[in-house]
C-alpha positions as CSV (number, residue, x, y, z in Angstrom):
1,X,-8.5,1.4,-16.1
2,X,-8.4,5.2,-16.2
3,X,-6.0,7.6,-14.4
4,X,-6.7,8.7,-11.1
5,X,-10.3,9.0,-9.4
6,X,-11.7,6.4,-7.4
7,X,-10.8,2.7,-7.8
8,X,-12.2,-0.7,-7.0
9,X,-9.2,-2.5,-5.6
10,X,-8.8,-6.4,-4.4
11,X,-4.7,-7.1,-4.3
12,X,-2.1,-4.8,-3.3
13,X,0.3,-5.7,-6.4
14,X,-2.8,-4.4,-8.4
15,X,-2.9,-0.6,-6.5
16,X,0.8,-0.9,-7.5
17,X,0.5,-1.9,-11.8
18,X,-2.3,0.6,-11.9
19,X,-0.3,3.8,-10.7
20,X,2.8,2.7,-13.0
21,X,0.7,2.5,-15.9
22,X,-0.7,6.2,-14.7
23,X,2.8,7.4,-14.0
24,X,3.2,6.4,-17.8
25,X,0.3,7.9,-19.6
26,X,0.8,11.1,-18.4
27,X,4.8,10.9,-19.3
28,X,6.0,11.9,-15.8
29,X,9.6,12.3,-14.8
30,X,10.9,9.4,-12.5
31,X,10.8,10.8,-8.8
32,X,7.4,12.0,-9.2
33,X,5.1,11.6,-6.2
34,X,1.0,11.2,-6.4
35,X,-1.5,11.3,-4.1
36,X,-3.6,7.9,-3.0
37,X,-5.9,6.7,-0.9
38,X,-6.7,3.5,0.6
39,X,-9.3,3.4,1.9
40,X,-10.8,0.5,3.9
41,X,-14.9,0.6,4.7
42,X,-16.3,-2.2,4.8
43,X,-19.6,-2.9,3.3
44,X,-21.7,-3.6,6.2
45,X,-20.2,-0.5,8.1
46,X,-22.7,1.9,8.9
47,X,-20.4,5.0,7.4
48,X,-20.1,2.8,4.6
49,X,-23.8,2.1,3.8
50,X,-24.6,6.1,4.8
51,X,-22.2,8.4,3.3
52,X,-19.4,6.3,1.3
53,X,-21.0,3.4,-1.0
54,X,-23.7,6.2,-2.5
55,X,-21.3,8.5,-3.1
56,X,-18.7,6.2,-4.9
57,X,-19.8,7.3,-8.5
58,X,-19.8,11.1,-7.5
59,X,-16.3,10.6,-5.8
60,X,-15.1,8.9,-8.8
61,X,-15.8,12.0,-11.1
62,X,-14.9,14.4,-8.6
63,X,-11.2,13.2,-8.0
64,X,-10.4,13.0,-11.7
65,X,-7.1,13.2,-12.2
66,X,-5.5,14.6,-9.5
67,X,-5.6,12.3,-7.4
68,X,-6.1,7.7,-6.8
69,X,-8.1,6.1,-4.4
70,X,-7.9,3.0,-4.0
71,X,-11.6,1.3,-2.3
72,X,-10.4,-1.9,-0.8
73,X,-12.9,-5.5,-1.3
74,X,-14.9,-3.2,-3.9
75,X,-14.9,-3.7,-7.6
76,X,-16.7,-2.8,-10.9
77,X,-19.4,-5.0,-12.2
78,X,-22.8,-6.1,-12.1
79,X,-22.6,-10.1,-11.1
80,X,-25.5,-11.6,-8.8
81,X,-24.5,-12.3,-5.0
82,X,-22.6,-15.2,-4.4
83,X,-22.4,-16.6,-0.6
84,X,-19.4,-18.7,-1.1
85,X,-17.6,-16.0,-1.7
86,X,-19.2,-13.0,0.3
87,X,-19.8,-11.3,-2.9
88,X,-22.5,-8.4,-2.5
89,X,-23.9,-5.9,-5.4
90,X,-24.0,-2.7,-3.8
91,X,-25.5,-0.6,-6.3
92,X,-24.2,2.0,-8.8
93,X,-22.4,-0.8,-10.7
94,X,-20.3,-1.8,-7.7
95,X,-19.5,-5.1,-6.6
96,X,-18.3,-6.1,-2.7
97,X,-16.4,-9.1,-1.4
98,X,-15.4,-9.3,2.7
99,X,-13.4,-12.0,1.7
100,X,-11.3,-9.9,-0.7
101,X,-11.6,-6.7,1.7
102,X,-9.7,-8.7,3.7
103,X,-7.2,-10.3,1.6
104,X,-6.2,-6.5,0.7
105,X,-5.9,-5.5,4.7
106,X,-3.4,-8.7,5.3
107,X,-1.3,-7.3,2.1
108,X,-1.2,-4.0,3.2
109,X,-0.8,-4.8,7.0
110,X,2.0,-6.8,5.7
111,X,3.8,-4.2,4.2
112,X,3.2,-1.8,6.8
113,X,2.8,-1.1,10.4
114,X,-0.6,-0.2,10.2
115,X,-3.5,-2.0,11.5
116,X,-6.9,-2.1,10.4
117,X,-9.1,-0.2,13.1
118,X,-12.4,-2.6,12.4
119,X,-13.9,0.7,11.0
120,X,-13.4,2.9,8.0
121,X,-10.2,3.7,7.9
122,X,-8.7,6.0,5.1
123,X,-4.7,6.1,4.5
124,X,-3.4,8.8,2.8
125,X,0.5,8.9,1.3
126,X,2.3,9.0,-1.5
127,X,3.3,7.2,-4.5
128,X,6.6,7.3,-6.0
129,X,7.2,6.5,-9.8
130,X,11.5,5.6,-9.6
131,X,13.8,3.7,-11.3
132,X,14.8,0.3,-10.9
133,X,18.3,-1.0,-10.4
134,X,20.1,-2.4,-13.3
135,X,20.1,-5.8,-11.9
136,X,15.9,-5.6,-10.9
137,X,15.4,-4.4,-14.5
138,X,16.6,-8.1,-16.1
139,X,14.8,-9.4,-13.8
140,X,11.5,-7.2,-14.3
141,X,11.5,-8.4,-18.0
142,X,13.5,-4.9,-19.1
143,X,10.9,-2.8,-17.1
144,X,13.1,0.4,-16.0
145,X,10.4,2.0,-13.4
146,X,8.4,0.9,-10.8
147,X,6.1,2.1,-8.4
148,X,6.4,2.2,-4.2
149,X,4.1,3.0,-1.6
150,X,6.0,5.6,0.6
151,X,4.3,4.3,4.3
152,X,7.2,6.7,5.8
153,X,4.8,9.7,5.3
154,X,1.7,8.6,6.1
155,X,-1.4,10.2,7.5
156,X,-4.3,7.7,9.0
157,X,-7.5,8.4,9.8
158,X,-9.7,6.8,11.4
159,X,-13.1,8.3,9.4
160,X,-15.9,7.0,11.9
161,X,-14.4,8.3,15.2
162,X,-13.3,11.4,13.0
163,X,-17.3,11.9,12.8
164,X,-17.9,10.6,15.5
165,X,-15.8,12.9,17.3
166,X,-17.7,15.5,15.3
167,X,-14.0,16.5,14.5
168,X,-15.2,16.1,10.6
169,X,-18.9,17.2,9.6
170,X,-18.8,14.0,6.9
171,X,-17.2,12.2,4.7
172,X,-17.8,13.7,1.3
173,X,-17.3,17.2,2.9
174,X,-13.7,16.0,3.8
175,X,-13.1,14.1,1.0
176,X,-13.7,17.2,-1.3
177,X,-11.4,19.1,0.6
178,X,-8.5,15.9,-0.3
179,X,-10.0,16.4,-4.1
180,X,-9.5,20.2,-3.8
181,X,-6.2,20.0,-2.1
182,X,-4.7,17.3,-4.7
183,X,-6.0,19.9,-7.5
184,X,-3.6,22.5,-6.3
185,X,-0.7,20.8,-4.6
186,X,2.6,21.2,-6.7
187,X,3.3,17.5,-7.2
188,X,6.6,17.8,-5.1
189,X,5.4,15.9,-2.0
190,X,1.4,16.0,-1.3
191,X,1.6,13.9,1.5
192,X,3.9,16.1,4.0
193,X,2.2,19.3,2.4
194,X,-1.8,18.0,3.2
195,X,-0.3,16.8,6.6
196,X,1.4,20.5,7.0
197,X,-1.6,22.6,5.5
198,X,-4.1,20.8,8.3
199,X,-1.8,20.5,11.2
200,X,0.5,23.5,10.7
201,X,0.3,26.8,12.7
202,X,0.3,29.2,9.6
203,X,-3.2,31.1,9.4
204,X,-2.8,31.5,5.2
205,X,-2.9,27.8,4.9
206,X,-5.5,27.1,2.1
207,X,-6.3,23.7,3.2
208,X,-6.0,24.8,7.2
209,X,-8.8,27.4,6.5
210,X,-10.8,25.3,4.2
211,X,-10.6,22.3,7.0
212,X,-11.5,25.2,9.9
213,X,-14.1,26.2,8.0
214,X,-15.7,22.4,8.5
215,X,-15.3,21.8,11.7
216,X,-17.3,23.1,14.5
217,X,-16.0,26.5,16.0
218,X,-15.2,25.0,19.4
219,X,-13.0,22.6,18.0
220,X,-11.7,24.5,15.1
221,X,-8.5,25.4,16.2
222,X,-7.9,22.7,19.2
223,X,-4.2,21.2,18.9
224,X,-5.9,17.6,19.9
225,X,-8.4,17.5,17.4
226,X,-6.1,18.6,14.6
227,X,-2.8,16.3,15.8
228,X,-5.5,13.3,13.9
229,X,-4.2,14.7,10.5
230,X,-0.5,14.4,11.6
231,X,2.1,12.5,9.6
232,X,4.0,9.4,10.8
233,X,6.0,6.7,9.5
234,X,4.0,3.5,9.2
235,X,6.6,1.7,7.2
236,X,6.8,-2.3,8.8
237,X,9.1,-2.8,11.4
238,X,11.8,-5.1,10.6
């Protein structure tokens, strides 16, 4: 597995091992923060088939380093289709399963107060590299760090009534804005500053003029349009 850039992803626990072992290669501090994506398209979704699933390989080069997303049900490989398990090739060397789309959703829905929308759905927050307890290390096997999905700071977006909504011009458009964003961010908390960058009110925003400069004029600066790129806790409700 490499650092960053775009990921096939089938289990939760796996999203988790595979940002510790990042946190690690690059030697960062605990209580550093990274930005990932989950991002939930299923294969027979018509914004899947049009402007994500082609783009995977370009997305994967483009987010380099900077920043992990995560493609739920969708995996490397180059295996025939299989209809006991839902398994479909869908090109570029990637593999798709519903049945393990799915099994990632109920993990993450789990965990979380989201809920799947039934379209392509993109979550954006942050991961935090801390360390564990003294107690949780003996019983990690010695392991001092750990990673956690912060759903406190969360922003969801719903991609297809985004474009829908003509509120984004397209997904790759958007997505190199995310790519763009995570280049520059100063690793402190790229969640809240994305969510502040779109949302907020100042004019010298980098991010608010490079997402203003997408969107159609009319809509550019409406308070509706943009309140879809707010932060909110999703963390799951006790």
């Amino acid at each position: 597995m490499f650092i960053g850039r775009i990921k096939p992803v089938t289990e939760y626990e796996q999203v988790c091992a595979d940002l510790h072992q990042a946190f690690l290669r690059r030697g960062a501090p605990e209580e550093s923060v990274r930005l990932v994506g989950l991002l939930f398209a299923r294969q027979a979704s018509p914004l899947a088939q049009k402007e994500i699933i082609p783009n995977l390989a370009y997305f994967n080069a483009r987010s380099g380093d900077n920043v992990n997303f995560y493609c739920g049900g969708y995996w490397a490989g180059d295996l025939p289709p299989d209809p006991h398990t839902g398994r479909v090739q869908v090109g570029n060397g990637w593999v798709y399963s519903d049945e393990r789309f799915d099994e990632f959703r109920k993990q993450v829905e789990q965990r979380s107060a989201w809920r799947y929308s039934g379209g392509a759905d993109l979550i954006l927050l942050n991961a935090r590299f801390q360390r564990l307890s003294l107690l949780r290390q003996m019983m990690n096997s010695g392991e001092a760090t750990e990673v956690v999905l912060d759903f406190s700071s969360a922003i969801v977006l719903p991609l297809e009534a985004l474009r829908h909504q003509n509120i984004i011009p397209g997904v790759e458009q958007f997505f190199e804005s995310i790519f763009r964003y995570a280049e520059e961010q100063d690793g402190c908390d790229p969640t809240w500053g994305f969510s502040q960058k779109v949302a907020g009110s100042h004019a010298g925003s980098y991010l608010l003029e490079l997402i203003l400069s997408l969107l159609p004029a009319q809509l550019g600066k409406s308070a509706k349009e943009l309140a879809h790129f707010a932060v909110r806790d999703i963390s799951a409700r006790p």
